[in-house]
KOLMI-698371 format. One record per residue (C-alpha): x, y, z. Coordinates in steps of 0.5 Angstrom, whole numbers, padded with zeros to 4 digits, always signed. Layout:
% KOLMI-698371
XYZ
...
//
This chain:
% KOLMI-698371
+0076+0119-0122
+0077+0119-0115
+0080+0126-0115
+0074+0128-0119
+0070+0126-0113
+0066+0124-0117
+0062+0116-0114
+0060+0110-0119
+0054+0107-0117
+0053+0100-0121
+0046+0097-0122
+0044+0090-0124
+0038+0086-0125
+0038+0079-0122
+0035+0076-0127
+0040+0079-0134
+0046+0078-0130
+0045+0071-0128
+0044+0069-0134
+0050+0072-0139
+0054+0069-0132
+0053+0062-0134
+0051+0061-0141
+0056+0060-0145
+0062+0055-0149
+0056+0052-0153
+0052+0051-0146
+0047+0054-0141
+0051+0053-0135
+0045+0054-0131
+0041+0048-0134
+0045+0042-0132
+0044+0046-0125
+0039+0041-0122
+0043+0035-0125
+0046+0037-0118
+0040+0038-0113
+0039+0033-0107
+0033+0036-0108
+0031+0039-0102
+0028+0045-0102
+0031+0052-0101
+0028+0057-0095
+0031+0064-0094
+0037+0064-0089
+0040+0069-0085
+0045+0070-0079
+0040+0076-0076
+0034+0074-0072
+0029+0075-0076
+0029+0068-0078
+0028+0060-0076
+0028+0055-0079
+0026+0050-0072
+0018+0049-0073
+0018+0044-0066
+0010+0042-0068
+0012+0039-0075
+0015+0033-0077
+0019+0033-0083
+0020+0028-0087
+0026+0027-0092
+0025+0030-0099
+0023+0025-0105
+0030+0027-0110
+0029+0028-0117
+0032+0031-0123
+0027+0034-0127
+0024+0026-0128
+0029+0023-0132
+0033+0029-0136
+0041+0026-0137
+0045+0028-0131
+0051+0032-0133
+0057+0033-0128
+0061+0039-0128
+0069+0039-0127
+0071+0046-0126
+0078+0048-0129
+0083+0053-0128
+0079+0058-0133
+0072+0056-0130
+0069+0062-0128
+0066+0059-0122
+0070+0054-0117
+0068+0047-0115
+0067+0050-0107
+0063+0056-0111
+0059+0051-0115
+0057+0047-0109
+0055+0052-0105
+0051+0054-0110
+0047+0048-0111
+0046+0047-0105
+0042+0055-0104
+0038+0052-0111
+0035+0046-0108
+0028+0044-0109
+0023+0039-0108
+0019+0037-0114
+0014+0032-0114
+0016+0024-0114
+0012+0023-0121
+0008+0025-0127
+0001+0029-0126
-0004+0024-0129
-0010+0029-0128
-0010+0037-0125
-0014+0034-0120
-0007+0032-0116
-0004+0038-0116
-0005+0043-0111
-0011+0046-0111
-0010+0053-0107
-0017+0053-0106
-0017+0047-0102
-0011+0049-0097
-0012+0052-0091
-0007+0055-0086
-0008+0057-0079
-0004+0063-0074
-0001+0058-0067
-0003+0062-0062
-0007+0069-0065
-0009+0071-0059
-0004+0071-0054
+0000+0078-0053
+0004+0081-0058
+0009+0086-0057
+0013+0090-0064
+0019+0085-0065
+0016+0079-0064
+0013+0074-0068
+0008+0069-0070
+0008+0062-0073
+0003+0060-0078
+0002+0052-0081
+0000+0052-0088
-0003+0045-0090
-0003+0043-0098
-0008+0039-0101
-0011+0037-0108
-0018+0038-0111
-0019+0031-0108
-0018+0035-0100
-0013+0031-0100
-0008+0032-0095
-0001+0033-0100
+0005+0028-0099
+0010+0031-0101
+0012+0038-0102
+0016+0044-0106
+0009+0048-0107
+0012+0055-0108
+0008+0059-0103
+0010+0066-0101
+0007+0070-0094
+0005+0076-0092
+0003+0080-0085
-0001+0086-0087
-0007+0092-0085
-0010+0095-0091
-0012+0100-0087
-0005+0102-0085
-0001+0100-0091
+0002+0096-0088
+0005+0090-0089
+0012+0086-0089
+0015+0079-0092
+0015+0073-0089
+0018+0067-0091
+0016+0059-0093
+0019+0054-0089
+0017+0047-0093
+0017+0040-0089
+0016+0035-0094
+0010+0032-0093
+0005+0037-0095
+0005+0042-0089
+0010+0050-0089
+0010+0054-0084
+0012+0061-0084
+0014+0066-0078
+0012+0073-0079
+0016+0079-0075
+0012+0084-0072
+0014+0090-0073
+0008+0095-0073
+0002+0097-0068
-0005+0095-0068
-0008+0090-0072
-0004+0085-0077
-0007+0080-0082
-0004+0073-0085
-0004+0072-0093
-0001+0068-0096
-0002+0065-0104
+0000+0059-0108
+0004+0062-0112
+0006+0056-0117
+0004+0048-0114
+0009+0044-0113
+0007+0041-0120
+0007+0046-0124
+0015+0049-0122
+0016+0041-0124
+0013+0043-0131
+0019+0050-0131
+0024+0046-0128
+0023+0041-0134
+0022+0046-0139
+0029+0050-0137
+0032+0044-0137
+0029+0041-0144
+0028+0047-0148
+0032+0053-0146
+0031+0057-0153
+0024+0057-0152
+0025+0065-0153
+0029+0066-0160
+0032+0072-0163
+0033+0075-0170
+0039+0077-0172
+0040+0082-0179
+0046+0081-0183
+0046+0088-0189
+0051+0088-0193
+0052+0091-0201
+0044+0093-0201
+0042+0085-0199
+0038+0084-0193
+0036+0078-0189
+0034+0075-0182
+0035+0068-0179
+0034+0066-0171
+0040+0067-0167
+0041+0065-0160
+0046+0064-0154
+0047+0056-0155
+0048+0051-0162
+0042+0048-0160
+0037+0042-0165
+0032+0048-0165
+0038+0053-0167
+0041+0049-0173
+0034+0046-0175
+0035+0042-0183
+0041+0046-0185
+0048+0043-0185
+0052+0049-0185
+0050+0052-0178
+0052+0056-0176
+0055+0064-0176
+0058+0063-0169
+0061+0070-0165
+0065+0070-0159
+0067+0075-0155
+0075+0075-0155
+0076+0076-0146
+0071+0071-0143
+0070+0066-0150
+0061+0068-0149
+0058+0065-0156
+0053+0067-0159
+0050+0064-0166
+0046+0065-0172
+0044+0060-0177
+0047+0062-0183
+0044+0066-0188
+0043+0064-0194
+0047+0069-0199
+0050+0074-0193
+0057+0072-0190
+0057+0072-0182
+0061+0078-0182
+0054+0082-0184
+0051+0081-0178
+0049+0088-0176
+0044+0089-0172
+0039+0084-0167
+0032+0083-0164
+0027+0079-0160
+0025+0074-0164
+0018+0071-0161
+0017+0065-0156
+0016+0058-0158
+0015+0053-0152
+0012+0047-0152
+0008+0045-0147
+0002+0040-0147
-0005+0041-0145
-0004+0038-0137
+0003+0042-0137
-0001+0048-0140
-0006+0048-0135
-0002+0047-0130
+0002+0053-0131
-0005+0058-0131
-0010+0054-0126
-0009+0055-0120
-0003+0060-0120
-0002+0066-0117
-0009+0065-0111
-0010+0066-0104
-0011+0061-0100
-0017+0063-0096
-0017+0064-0088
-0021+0066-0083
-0020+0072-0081
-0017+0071-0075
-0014+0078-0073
-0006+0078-0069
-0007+0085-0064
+0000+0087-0063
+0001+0092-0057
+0007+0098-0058
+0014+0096-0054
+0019+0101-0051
+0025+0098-0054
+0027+0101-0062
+0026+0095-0067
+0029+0098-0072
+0037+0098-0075
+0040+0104-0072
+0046+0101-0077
+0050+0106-0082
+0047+0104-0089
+0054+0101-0091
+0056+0096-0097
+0057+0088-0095
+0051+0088-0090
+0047+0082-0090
+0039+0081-0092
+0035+0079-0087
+0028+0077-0087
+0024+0081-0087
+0029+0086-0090
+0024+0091-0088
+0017+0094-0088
+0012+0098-0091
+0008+0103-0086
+0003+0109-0089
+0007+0107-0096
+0014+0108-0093
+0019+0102-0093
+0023+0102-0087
+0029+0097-0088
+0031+0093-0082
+0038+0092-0086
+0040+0099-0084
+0038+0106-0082
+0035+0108-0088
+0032+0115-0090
+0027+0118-0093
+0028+0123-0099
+0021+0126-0101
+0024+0132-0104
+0028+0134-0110
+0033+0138-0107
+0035+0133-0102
+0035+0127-0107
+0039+0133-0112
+0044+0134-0105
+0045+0127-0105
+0047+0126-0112
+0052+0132-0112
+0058+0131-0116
+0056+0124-0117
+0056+0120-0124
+0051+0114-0124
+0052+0108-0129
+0045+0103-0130
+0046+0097-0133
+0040+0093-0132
+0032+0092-0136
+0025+0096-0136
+0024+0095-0127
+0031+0099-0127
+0029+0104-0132
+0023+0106-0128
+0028+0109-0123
+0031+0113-0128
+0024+0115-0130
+0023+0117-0123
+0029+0122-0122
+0027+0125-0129
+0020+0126-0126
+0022+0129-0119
+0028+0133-0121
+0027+0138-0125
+0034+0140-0127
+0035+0133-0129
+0035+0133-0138
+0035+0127-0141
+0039+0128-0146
+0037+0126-0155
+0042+0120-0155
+0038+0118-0162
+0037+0111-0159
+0032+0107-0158
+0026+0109-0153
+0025+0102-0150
+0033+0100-0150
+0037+0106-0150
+0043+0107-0148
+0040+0114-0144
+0044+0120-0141
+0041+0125-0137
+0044+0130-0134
+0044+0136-0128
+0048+0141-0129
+0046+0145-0122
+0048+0140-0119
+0054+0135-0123
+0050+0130-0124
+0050+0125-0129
+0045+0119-0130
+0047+0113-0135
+0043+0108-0136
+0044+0102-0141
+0040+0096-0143
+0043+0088-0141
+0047+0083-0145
+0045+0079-0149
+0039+0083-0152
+0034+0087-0150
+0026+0087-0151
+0024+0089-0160
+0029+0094-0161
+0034+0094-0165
+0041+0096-0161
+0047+0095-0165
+0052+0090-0162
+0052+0086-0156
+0054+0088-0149
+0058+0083-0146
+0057+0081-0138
+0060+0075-0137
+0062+0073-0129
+0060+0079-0125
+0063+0077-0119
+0070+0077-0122
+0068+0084-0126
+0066+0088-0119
+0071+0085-0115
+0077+0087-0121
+0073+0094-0121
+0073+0095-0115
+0080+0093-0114
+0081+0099-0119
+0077+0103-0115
+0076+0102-0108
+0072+0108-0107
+0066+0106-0113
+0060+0103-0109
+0056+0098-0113
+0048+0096-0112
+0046+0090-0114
+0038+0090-0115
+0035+0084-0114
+0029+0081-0119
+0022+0083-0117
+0016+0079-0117
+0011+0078-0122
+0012+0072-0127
+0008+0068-0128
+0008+0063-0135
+0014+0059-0137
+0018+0065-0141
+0019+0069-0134
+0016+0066-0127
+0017+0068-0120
+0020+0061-0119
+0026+0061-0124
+0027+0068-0123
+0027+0067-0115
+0032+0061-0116
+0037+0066-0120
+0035+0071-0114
+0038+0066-0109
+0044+0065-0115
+0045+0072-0115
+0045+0073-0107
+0051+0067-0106
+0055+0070-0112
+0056+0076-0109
+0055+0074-0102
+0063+0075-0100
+0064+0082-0103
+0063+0088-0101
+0057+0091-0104
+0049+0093-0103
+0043+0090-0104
+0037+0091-0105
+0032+0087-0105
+0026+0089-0108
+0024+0081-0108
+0020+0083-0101
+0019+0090-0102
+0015+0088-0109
+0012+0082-0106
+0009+0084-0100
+0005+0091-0102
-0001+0091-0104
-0001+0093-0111
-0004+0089-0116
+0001+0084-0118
+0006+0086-0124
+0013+0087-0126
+0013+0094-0126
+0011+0096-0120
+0007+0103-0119
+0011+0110-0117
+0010+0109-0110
+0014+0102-0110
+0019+0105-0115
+0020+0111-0109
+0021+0107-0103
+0026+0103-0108
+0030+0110-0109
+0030+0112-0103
+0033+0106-0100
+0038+0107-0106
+0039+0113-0104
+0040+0111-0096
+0047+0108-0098
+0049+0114-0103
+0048+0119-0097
+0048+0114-0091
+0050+0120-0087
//
């Protein structure tokens, strides 16, 4: 491959890898996880200076520790065939680690009601210069105005200018105690804003971490089995579970793949052997929440907190603030990861560029072979290279419109485009067979063993979840998963968690075209750093 100078360029979605890397051997790996939290909560961290963690004006008080109220313990003993090591496991958990709540909510009105929170910029009208910071002190309290005692509210913060289109992200540092603090960068001239919203109280992400841990299946699958002209449909799933096996004593039609032993079960049809599975589709979603768990989740998330206007002026400096780095596999993530400014992300990861035109994306993809594997957010960069490159033609695969595979191709250039949907399934189509992903550290490590010249991009989640199938809090728990796991390897990463959290497009899983461009060009930063 190499001799054709031809590049691989290997893309993951957090969320999808995560998932197949723990689920497995009749368990979910990733659900007995918060059996082993402290539980403390988690902050970003980094070895860059964009980041503290010392707030001398808040005293922090020891976190409450919880398991998800009273869920079973579970230990984990790895052995010599475990896809993760006891050291790897432990490091894990301890980037995983939460607050929760130190009771059961009896009435909303004890949760954290954001309408009741204030915070407060320390010190706005001292002079600010481009590459400084300020402090901001957040106080939680419920619908009482009552000051909370505890903490693992998920907040998230933001500098912003509409007028600019500027902003970047900040991150939330929780005491414990009912009080955060966050440090913002200042990265642009002219006038900044604070905002900063309850994504999910403390109370709810409770309620997702019980369903997490309680009701895994809580999405199902069907699985259809054709053979000799009869047909028939059950429920299939990624573990044996009581919701799986229901009343029937012959359960189940069990499928292992043959190299990493991952499962995958089907109730038994009733006429049909288990070697008649064909094809598979998303089933539907079957929660059980309660009317207090129900409102929790829906009340009051994904609000401002509301401010007071206060408006930070930061004075233009000399000295350059950004990264004069080569955008190069194995670079740390700092927050923030960078900025918007007039709708252009800049990194702070690396000396990115900008492509606005098809010849110069067509230049950089030259003789390059690019292999997609991820969900819907990843195939919007495929969507948007067909549409900014003319000579780039999907080819008619005859595959399903949502979860393909596709395959476009550029012959004035040498460029090949495939992108795939994740394992184990994938929206409502019905793609034959399963695609395998299972330990993605050990796959990219022996991929890149065998081809040291492949450059493998890991995408991370975006933000926009916010129910009890998909919410920002578990998807950000396996962002921080993801980042550990690949911590050591040499690969990129692209983290369009801030570029997604901090712009001011209305809140989706599917960002709007110009996220989507910022994303490809930083993207294209690391294919052509030059």
């Amino acid at each position: 491959m190499g001799r054709l100078r031809l590049q691989i360029l290997v893309m993951v979605v957090t969320i999808t890898i995560l998932f197949l890397s723990v689920c497995r051997d009749n368990h979910c790996q990733l659900n007995i996880l918060s059996h082993y939290l402290k539980i403390n909560h988690t902050t970003f961290t980094t070895d860059t200076p964009y980041v503290t963690t010392h707030t001398p004006y808040i005293t922090t008080q020891t976190p409450h520790v919880d398991i998800c109220n009273g869920i079973t313990n579970r230990t984990f003993t790895p052995t010599n065939d475990s896809l993760i090591s006891k050291e790897e496991w432990e490091s894990l958990v301890t980037k995983l680690q939460w607050s929760l709540p130190p009771v059961d909510l009896l009435s909303t009105d004890e949760a954290t009601n954001p309408t009741k929170c204030s915070f407060s910029v320390v010190n706005p009208n001292s002079n600010h210069t481009v590459g400084g910071f300020i402090d901001v002190i957040l106080i939680a309290r419920d619908t009482k105005n009552r000051i909370k005692t505890y903490g693992g509210d998920f907040f998230q913060a933001k500098l912003f200018n509409a007028e600019l289109k500027a902003s970047t992200y900040g991150a939330v540092t929780d005491h414990f105690n009912g009080t955060y603090t966050a440090r913002l960068a200042l990265l642009w001239p002219g006038p900044a804003k604070v905002s900063i919203r309850l994504v999910h109280s403390s109370e709810a992400v409770q309620v997702l971490c019980r369903q997490r841990e309680q009701d895994p299946d809580k999405i199902y699958f069907q699985g259809y089995f054709e053979d000799g002209g009869m047909q028939e449909t059950v429920m299939c799933n990624a573990q044996r579970s009581p919701r799986l096996v229901g009343n029937s004593s012959q359960c189940c039609c069990e499928y292992r793949e043959p190299v990493t032993g991952e499962s995958w079960f089907c109730r038994r049809p009733s006429f049909l052997p288990c070697h008649a599975l064909t094809y598979h589709s998303m089933g539907g979603y079957q929660a059980v929440l309660s009317k207090l768990e129900t409102t929790l989740l829906k009340r009051f998330t994904n609000i401002i907190v509301p401010y007071d206007n206060s408006v930070v002026h930061v004075q233009q400096q000399g000295n350059e603030t950004r990264p004069n780095t080569k955008c190069r596999p194995g670079l740390h993530t700092p927050v923030p990861s960078g900025f918007y400014l007039q709708d252009r992300w800049t990194s702070m990861v690396c000396d990115s560029k900008s492509f606005p035109s098809a010849k110069l994306i067509s230049g950089c993809l030259k003789d390059k072979q690019i292999l997609m594997m991820g969900d819907s957010t990843l195939r919007q960069w495929l969507e948007y290279l067909e549409k900014t490159l003319p000579t780039l033609k999907r080819l008619n695969l005859h595959t399903s419109s949502k979860s393909g595979p596709f395959e476009a191709v550029d012959t004035q250039s040498n460029t090949r485009i495939i992108w795939r949907a994740h394992g184990i399934l994938y929206g409502r189509a019905r793609p034959p067979g399963l695609t395998s992903t299972t330990s993605p550290e050990r796959a990219v490590a022996s991929l890149l063993r065998r081809s040291p010249t492949t450059l493998v991009v890991i995408k991370s989640a975006n933000t926009g979840y916010k129910d009890v199938y998909g919410s920002d809090w578990l998807s950000w728990q396996l962002d921080m998963a993801l980042k550990e796991i690949f911590r050591d390897l040499p690969v990129v990463r692209i983290d369009v968690w801030q570029m997604t959290s901090c712009h001011y497009s209305p809140d989706n899983i599917h960002p709007p075209p110009v996220v989507i461009q910022n994303e490809v060009d930083l993207f294209l930063s690391f294919v052509c750093p030059q």
